[in-house]
N, C-alpha and C positions, 0 to 999 in steps of 0.2 A: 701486353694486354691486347694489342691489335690483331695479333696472331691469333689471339682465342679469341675473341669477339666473329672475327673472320671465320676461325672454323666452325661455330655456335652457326654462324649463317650460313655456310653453304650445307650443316646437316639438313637444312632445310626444303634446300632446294629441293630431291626426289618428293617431296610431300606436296611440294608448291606446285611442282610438273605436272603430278598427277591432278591435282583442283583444276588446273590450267586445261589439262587436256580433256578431262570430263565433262567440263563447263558450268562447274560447278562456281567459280571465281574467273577473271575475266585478266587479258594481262594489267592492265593498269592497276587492279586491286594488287594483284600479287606484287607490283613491283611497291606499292604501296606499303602491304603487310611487309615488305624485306627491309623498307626503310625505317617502319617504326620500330620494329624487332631488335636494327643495329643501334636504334640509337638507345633502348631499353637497355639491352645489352652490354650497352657502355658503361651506363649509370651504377648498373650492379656489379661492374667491374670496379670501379673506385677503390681506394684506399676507403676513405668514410662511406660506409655506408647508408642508408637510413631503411627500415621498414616499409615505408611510404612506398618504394620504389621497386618492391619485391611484390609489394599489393597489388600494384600499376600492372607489372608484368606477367602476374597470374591473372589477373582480370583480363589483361588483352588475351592472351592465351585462351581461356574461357570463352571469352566472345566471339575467336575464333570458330571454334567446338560449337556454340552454340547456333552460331549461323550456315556453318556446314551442315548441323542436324536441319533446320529451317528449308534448307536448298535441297537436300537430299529428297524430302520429304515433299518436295515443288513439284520437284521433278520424276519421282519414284524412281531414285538410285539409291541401289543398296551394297553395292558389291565396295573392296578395296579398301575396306575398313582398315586393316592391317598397315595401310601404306600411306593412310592417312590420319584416323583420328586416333591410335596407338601411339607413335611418335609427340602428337598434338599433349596427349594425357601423359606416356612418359617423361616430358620436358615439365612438364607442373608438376608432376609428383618429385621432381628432382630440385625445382627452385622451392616446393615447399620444405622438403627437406634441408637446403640451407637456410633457407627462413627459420624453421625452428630451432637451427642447432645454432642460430646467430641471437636470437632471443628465445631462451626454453623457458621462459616462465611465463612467458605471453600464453596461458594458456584458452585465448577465442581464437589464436593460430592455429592450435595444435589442430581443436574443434573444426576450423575451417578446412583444414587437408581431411579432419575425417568424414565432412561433410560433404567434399569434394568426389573420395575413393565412393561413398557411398550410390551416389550420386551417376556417378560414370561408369557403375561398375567395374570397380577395381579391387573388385573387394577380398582378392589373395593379398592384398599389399595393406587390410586391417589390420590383420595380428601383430606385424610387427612394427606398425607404428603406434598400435595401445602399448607393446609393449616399451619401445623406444620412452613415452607420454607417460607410462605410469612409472619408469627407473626416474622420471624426476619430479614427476608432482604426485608421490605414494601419499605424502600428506592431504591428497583430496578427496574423499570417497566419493564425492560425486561421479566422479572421473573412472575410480571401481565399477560402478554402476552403469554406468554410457558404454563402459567397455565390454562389459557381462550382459548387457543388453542386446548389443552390436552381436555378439560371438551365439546369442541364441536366437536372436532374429533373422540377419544377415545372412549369418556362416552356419543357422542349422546348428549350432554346436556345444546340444546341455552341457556335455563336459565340459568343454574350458569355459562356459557362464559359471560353473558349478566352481573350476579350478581358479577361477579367478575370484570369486566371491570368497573362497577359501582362504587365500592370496590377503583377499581384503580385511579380512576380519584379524590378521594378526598383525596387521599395524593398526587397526581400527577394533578391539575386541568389547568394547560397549557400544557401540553405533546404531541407533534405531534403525535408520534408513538403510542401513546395510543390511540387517537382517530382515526386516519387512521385503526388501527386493529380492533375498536367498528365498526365501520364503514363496513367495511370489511363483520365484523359478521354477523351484520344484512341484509345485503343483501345477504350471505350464507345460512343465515338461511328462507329467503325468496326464495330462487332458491329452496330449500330442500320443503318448504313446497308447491311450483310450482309442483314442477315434481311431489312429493306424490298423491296432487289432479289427475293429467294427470293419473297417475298411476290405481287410484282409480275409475277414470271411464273410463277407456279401462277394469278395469276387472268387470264394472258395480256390484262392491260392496255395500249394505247397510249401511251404514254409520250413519244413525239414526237421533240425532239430531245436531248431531256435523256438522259446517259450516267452511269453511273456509273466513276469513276475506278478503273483497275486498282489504281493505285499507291496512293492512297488504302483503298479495299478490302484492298489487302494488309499495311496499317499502315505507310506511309512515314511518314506525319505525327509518330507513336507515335518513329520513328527518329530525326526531328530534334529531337524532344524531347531524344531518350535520350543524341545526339552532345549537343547543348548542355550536359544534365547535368551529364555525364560528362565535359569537358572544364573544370569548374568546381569540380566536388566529386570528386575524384580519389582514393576510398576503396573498396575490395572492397568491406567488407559494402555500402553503400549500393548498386551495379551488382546485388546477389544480391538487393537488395532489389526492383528492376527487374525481374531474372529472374523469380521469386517472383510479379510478379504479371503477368507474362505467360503466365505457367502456368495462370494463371485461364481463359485465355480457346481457345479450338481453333483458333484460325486464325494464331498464331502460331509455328508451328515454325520460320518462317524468321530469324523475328525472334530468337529463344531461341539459335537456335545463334549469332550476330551476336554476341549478348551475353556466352554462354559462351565464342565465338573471344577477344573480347576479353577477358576477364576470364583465360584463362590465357596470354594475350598481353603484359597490361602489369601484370598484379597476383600476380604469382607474389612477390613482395615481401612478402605479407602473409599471415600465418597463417590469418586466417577464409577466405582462398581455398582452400589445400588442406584446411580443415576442409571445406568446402561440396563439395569436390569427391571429396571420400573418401566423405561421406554420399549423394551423387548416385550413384555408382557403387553403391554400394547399396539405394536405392529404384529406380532405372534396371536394376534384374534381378532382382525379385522370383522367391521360387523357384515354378514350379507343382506344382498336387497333384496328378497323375494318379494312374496307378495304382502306383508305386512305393512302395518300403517307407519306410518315416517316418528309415531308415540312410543310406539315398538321398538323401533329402532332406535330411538334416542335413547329411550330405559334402558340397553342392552349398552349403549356408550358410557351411561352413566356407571352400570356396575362394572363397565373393562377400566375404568378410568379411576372407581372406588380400589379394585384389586392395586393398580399403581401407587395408588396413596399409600393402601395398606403395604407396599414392600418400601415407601419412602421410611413408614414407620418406624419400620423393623431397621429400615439404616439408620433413624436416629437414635436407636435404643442401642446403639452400636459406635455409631459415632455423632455423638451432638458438638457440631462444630459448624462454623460459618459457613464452611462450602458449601456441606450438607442441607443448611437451612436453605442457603441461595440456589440449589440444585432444585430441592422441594416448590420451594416459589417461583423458579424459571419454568417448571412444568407447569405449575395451574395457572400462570398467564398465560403461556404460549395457550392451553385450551381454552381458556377465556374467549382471548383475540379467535380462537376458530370460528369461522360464522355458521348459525343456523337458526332457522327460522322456529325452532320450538322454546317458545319460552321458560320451560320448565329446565329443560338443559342449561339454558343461558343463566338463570336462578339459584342450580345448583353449581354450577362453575362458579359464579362469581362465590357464593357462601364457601363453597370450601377453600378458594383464596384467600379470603377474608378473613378465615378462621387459620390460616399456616400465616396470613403476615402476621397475626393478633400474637401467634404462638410466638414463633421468630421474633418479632419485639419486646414477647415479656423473658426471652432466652438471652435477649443483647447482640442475639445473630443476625441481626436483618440489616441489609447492604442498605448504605446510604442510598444508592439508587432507586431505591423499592418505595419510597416513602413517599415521593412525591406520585408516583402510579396509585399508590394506595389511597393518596387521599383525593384523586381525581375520580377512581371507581368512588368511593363514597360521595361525594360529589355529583359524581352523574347517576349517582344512586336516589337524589334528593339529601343525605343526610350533610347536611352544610357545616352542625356543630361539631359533628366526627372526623369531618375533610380538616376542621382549624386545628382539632387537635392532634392529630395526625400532622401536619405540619409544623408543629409546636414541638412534638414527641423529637422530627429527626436533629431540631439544635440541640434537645437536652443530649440525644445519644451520640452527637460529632457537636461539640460546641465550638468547637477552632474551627470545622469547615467554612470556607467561605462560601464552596457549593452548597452546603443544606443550608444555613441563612439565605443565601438568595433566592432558593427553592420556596425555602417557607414563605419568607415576606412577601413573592411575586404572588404566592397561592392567595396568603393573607388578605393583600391587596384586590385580588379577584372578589374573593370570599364578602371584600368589605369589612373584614376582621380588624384593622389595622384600628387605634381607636383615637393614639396619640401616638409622636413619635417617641414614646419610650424604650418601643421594640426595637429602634434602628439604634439607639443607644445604647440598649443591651447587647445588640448583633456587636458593634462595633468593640464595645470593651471586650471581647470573646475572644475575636479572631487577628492574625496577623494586620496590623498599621499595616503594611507593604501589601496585603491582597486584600484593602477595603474599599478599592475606588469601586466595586459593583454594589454593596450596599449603599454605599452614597447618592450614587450614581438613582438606585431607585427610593431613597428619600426624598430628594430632589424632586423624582415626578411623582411621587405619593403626596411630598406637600403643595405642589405647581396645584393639584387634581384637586386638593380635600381643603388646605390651609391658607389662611390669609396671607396678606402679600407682606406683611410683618415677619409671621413667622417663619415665610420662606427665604424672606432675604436675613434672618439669623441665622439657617442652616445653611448659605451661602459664605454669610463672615465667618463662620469655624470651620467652612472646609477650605477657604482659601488662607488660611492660619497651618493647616496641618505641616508636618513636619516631611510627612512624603512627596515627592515629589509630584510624580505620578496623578497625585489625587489633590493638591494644590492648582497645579496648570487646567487640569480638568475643570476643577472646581469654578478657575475664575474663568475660564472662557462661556461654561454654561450662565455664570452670572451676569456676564456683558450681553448675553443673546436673551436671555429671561429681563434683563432693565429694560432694553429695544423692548422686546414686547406688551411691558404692562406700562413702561412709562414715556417711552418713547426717546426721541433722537438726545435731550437733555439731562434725563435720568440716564441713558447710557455713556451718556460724555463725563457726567461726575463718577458713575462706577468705574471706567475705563481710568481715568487721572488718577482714583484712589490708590487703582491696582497696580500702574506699570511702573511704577518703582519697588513692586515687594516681589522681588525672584523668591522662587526657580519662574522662569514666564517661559508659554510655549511660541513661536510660529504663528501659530493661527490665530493666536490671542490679536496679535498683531495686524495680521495680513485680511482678517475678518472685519477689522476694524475698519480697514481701507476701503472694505467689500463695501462694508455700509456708507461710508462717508460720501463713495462716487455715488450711489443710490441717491442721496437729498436732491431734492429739487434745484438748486444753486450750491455745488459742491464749491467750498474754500480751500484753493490750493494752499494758502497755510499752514492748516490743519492737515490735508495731506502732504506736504513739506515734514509738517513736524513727526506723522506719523512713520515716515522713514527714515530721517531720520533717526527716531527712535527704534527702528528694528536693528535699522543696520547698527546701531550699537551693540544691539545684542547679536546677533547672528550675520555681519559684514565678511568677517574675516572669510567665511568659508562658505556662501551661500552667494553666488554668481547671477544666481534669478534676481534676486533684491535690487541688485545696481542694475540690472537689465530693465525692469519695471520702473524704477525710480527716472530712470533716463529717456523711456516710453512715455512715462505722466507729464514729465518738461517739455517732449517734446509735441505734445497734444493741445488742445486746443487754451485749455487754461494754465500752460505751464509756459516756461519764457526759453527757448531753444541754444540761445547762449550760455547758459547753465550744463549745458549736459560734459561742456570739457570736463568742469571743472570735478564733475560728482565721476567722469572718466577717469581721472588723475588722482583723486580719491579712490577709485575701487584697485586701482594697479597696485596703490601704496598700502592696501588693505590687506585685499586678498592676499590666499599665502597656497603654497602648493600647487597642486593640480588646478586649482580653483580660476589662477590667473589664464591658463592655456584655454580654460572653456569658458573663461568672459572672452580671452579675446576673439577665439573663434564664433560663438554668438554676436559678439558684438559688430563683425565684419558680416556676416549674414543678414543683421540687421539692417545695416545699412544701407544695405545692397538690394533690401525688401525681400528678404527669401526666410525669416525670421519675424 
């Protein structure tokens, strides 16, 4: 191993000579870099290897490289390139290569040699490391695509983007993202060979016999893509995804309509067609500003905006289905929410909203989501009685949802609707026990707001009865912090007694309690005795803070400091697990006042 370590170092030296004698690096650096090189060197020699140690050593190598470019650049030296940063980048191209072939599935390794080649200009040494990188991760088309990227950006080279994207498509032959990037290509590599021609005769060159291809020029290639596609993956949005990026480029109008014939040809089938086509007719007529009045112009949105409706129509006369309705109603918010200062505009957006939820509602199709929007424009409409019932409408049509009962009651509640808590008893018999603690949770402050202190502390004794967990502990810690407020330190002391023997109990039921007790005017260490007691019954074993705290309050001003062994001898015999290792390290912290 010493022998090749050894010889790995003196390859170095002609490289080091030359730095050295340039003045580019100084000797103490060089003898520097020699030393950390050998002892790199060694590491990657080992029997065990690790990655870590491969990273290290392209990193120094790099850093090298990079401070040579820095120096060169100080100094304006340019020459000897060859004898210095060639060898520098050969030596990294070569531990990158064992790097991968020692972990080939690592693949942000692979990425990083080719981020590296790309980088340093090494870029004859791409092809055969995509190709090395895709004989073993063929299952990643991402990887297809970075390479087919590489070979047409980099290396200038349609054809192998083209042969490799070919490549990819028959381990990968449904792949969106594969063909959207074929795709892609061939109309890149048609713009490329556009502009060349343009080029070519502005500077009135001889060109011989060589032609450039009509059909080619006018995106044929781009076609047979688009037919292979599209005879494979047989989905509107994917075709608009096509469309979309033929849009990118000007020379394809022919192609555009192709794709639009087709797409309302064979995909009238599918909602996101006449979504895409209802919004097309809309960016496809923008209004102009000339000299007309801003009235003008609104009347001229309104009818681009009625044509949209009119083609949502004709997709529900085609397809009446949920998406469909939710596509329709995602358009006339989004114009809603657009701002403008003409009333009349603003008037008729909302109406024809008003009129697609009404519809959508009496269809069964309208997304839970829409209801609560709904009854908010009625609302800030003025109409209050149609905002309640609208709120009302989305429990009949999700009765199990927990989000439309909260939705409704929260609206209700605004509205002032709520009249008795009969609602939140209906909400509750509807929906999941196990996702009720948010209905509760807003009876609790509907009846804190509206109801007597009677009837709010019944809806406290049945939810701290419930069977869920969740919404018992909840239940009673709002009930100890609602006693404290209406009846004070005594009425909270009888609710707190009633409660802490009826589990499930949380934590904070607990520890809130404590909160309040140092608050009184003349706190009773007793009472705080007995209330730690009483946690660390429940929560001792595993909870390190508890005995940390309890040991803090004895040794405070009202607590007795000889106590604290004994609740120490206590927590060791308690705690269990991890538990014990981070009292005692706390508890040596503490001592020592750094805790």
């Amino acid at each position: 191993m010493a022998e090749i370590v050894q010889q790995r170092v003196e390859d170095r030296i002609p490289e080091l000579e030359q730095l050295e004698r340039i003045g580019l690096f100084t000797q103490n650096e060089v003898k520097t870099i020699i030393k950390r090189a050998t002892a790199m060197e060694y590491k990657l020699r080992r029997r065990e290897v690790n990655k870590e140690n491969f990273l290290q050593y392209i990193q120094f190598e790099i850093n090298i490289l990079e401070l040579v470019k820095k120096r060169r650049a100080h100094i304006n030296y340019r020459f000897k390139k060859d004898d210095i940063e060639f060898p520098i980048i050969n030596r990294i191209n070569q531990t990158f290569t064992r790097a991968t072939g020692k972990w080939k599935d690592d693949v942000q390794l692979w990425l990083s040699h080719v981020a590296f080649c790309k980088k340093w200009s090494t870029r004859g040494k791409l092809s055969k490391l995509f190709s090395s990188m895709l004989a073993i991760h063929a299952d990643k088309p991402s990887l297809w695509i970075i390479a087919a990227k590489c070979e047409l950006e980099e290396m200038n080279s349609s054809e192998s983007a083209r042969h490799l994207f070919l490549r990819a498509l028959r381990f990968h032959p449904g792949n969106k993202k594969l063909y959207q990037e074929y795709f892609r290509m061939e109309l890149l590599h048609c713009e490329k060979l556009r502009k060349e021609k343009v080029l070519l005769k502005q500077a009135k060159m001889d060109i011989g016999e060589y032609k450039f291809s009509p059909d080619i020029l006018g995106g044929k290639l781009a076609m047979v893509v688009y037919k292979d596609a599209t005879a494979k993956i047989k989905e509107a949005e994917f075709v608009i995804s096509l469309l979309n990026i033929t849009s990118i480029f000007d020379f394809t109008q022919d192609l555009q309509k192709f794709i639009l014939k087709d797409l309302q040809t064979n995909f009238l089938k599918d909602s996101v067609t006449w979504d895409f086509l209802a919004k097309k007719e809309l960016e496809a007529t923008e209004v102009e500003k000339g000299l007309r009045t801003a009235k003008d112009r609104a009347l001229e949105v309104i009818q681009k905006e009625m044509k949209c409706c009119q083609i949502y129509e004709k997709g529900l006369e085609n397809i009446n289905s949920e998406h469909m309705w939710n596509c329709y109603v995602t358009f006339c918010m989004g114009r809603v929410k657009r701002k403008t200062n003409i009333q009349d505009l603003k008037n008729k957006r909302i109406e024809i909203l008003l009129g697609v939820l009404q519809r959508a509602h009496d269809s069964s199709f309208l997304k839970e989501d829409y209801y609560q929007k709904w009854a908010q424009i009625l609302h800030s409409s003025g109409d209050v009685e149609g905002a309640a019932i609208k709120a009302m409408a989305v429990t009949q049509r999700y009765s199990q949802s927990v989000s439309a009962w909260t939705m409704a009651l929260q609206m209700l509640i605004q509205l002032e609707k709520v009249d008795n808590g009969q609602l939140f008893q209906d909400a509750l018999a509807h929906i999941d026990p196990k996702e009720s603690l948010p209905v509760w949770q807003l009876q609790v402050q509907w009846s804190v707001a509206n109801q007597n202190p009677e009837e709010t502390e019944a809806i406290f004794k049945r939810g701290v009865l419930s069977l869920v967990s969740s919404v018992a502990m909840e239940m009673k810690d709002s009930y100890v912090a609602w006693s404290y407020a209406t009846g004070g330190y005594k009425k909270m002391r009888k609710t707190f007694t009633s409660l802490q023997e009826n589990r499930p109990l949380s934590k904070h039921f607990f520890t809130n309690m404590i909160k309040i007790e140092k608050e009184q005017v003349c706190p009773k260490i007793n009472n705080l005795r007995n209330l730690y007691e009483r946690v660390l019954e429940e929560f001792g074993v595993s909870d390190e803070d508890l005995w940390l705290e309890y040991i803090q309050e004895e040794m405070g001003p009202l607590g007795q400091p000889q106590n604290c062994g004994k609740i120490h001898w206590r927590a060791m015999k308690f705690l269990e697990g991890e538990s014990v290792e981070r009292f005692i390290s706390k508890y040596t912290l503490m001592q020592t006042g750094h805790l």
